[in-house]
C-alpha positions in Angstrom: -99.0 35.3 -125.4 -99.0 36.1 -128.9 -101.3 34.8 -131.8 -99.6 33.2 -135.2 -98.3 36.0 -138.0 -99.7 35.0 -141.6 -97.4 35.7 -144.4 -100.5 35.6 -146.8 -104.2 35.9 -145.3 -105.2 36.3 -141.8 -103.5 36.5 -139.0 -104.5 33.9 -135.8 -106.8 34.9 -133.3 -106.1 35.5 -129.2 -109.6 34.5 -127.6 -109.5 34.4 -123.7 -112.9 33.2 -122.3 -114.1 32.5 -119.3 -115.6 29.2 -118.0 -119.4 28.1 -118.1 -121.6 27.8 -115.1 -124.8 26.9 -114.4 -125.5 29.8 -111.8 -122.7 31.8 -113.0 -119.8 32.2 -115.3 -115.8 32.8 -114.4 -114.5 36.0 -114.4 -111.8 37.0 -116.6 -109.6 39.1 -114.7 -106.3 41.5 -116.8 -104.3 43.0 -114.0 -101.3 45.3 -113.4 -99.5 44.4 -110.2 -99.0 46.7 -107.6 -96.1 49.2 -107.1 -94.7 51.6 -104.3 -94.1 53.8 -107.5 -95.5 54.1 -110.9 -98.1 50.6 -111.5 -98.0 49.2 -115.0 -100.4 49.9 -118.1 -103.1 48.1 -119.7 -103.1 48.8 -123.1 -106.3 47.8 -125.6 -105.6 48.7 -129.3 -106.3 47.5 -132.4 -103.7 46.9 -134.5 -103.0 49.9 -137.4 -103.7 48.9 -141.5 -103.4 50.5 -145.2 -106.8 50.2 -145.1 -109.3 50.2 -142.1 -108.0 49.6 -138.3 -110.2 46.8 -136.7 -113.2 47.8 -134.4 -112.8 47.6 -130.7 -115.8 46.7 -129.1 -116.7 46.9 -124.8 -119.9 45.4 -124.1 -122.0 43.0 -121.8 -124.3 40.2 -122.9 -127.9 40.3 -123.5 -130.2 39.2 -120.5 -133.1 37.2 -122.0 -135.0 37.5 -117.8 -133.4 40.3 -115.5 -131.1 42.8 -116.0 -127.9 43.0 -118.4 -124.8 44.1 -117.1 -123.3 47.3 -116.8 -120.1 49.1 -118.1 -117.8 51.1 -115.4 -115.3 53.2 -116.2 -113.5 54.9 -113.4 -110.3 56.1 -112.2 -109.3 55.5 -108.9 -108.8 58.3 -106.4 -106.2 59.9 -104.8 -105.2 60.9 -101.1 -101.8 63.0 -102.2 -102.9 64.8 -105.4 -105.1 65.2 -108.6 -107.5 62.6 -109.3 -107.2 60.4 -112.5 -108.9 61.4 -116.1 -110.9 60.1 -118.3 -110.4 60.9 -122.0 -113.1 60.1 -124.8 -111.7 61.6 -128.4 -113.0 60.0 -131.8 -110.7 60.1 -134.7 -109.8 62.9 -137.1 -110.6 62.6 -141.0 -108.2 63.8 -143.7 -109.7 63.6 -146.6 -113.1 62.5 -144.3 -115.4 63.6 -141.7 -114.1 63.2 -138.4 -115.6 60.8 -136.2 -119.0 61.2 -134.3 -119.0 61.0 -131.1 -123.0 59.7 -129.5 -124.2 59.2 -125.7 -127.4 57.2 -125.7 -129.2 56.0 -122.7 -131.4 53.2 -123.6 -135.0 53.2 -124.4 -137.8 51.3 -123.0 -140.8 49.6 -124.8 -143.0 49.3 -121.3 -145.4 51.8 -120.8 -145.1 51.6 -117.6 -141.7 53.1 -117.4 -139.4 55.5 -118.2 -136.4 55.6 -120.7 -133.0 56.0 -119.4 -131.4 58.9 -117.7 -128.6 60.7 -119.0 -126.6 62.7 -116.4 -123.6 65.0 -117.2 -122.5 66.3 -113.7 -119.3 68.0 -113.2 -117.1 67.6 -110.0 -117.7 69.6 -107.2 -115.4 71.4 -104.5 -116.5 70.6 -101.2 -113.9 71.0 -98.4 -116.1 69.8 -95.0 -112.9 71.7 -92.9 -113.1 75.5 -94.9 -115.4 77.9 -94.1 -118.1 79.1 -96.8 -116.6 82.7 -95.8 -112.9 81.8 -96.3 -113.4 79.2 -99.1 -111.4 79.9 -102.5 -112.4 76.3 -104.2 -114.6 76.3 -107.2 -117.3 73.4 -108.7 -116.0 72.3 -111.8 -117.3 73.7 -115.3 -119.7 72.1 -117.9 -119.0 73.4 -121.3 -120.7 72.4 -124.8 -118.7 74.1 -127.6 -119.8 73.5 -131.3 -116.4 72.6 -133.7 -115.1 75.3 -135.7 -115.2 75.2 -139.4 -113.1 77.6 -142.0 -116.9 77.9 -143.7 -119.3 77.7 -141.0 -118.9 76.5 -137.8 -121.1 73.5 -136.1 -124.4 74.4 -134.4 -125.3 73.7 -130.4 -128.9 72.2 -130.4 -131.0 71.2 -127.5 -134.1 69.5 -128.4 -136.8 68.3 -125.3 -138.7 65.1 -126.0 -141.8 64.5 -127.9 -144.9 63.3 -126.0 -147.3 61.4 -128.5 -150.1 61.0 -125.6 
């Protein structure tokens, strides 16, 4: 499926949406089939430019009574080796700053509640059939570093919250 090219202006859109419901909406569903070897890719990218490259955006709808949906990003497991990563990287600049990188969780305006929680856990090591005497494995490691700079490097800071009670 491919959108029209423009000689002169803008190219042509590719929308795929989903169909209305009144108690729910269809899904729209981008799949790689199976293999016994190697399964295909799904590639998302925005197309490169002289200029600026387009903005890719993942979200879910707003909920005007309930909840709004969430975002999962996983790998899937494995039984005969290393388990999958997961790689966020922002941009480099050249002549720029380089790209910021921010994890938010979401606020509340209710005083009876609390804003989001923000959780960075790393992996742990647990093998149920090893002893804790003979047991090499180690918890995964959580590391901050700061960038390096040929002036002065970036700073680490950890700020609590505020409480204006």
């Amino acid at each position: 499926i491919t959108a029209g090219q423009a000689s002169n202006g803008a190219g042509g859109n590719l929308i795929f949406t989903s169909g209305q419901g009144t108690t729910k909406s269809g899904a729209v569903v981008v799949t790689s089939g199976d293999a016994n070897g190697l399964t295909g890719e799904i590639m998302m990218v925005t197309g490169s430019s002289a200029n600026s490259s387009g903005t890719m955006t993942i979200g879910t709808g707003t909920a005007t009574s309930g909840e709004s949906g969430n975002i999962d990003i996983s790998t899937g497991g494995a039984s005969g080796g290393n388990g999958g990563d997961i790689t966020l990287k922002v941009g480099d600049g050249d002549t720029g700053h380089g790209g910021a990188m921010s994890l938010t969780a979401g606020k509340t305006t209710s005083s009876n509640a609390t804003g989001g929680k923000l959780t960075i856990k790393a992996g742990a090591s647990d093998d149920p059939s090893a002893s804790s005497s003979t047991s090499t494995s180690t918890g995964g490691e959580i590391e901050i570093v700061a960038g390096l700079g040929s002036g002065t490097g970036g700073a680490v800071t950890i700020t609590t919250g505020v409480g204006t009670a």
